[in-house]
N, C-alpha and C positions, 0 to 999 in steps of 0.2 A: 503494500500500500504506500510505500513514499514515493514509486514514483508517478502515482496521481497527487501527491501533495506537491509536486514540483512541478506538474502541467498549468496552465493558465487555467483559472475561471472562465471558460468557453461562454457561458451564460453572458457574464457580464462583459465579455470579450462581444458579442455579438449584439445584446445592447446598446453598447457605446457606438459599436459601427452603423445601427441603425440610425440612431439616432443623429451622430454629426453627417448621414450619406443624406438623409430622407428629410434634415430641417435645417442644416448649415449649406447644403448643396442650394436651395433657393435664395438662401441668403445673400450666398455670393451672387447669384446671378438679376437678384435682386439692385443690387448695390453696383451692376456692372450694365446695367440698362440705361441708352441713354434718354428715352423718351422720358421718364421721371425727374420730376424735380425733387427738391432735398427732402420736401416734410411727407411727399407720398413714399420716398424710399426711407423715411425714417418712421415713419408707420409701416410701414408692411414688413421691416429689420425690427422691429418690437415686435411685431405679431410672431416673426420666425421666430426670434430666439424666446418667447412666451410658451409655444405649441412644442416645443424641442426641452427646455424644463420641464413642464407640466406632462410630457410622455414620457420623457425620461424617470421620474418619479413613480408615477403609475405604473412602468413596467417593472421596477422596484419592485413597488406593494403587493402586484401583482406574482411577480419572485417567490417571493417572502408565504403566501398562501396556499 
């Protein structure tokens, strides 16, 4: 058994990836559009990183049950 205790958290490994692919990925592409101005790419950059906490969280809890 140690050498699953020296493999990565797969779980949480897979989480994180979801998370910064599926809500940091618009972000960028958010912040990289030129037709927006500043306060609509600074609302929709709060919304991303908003939706990307609050899943990340949840799939926590969701973990944890």
């Amino acid at each position: 058994m140690i050498v699953m205790e020296l493999l990565p958290n797969f779980n949480e490994l897979f989480v994180a990836f979801g998370v910064l692919y599926f809500w940091y990925a618009p972000l960028i592409l958010i912040f990289s559009r030129p037709g927006l101005n500043f306060a609509q790419r600074l609302r929709w950059g709060i919304v991303c990183l908003a939706l990307s906490w609050l899943s990340y969280f949840w799939l926590k809890q969701q973990q944890k049950s």
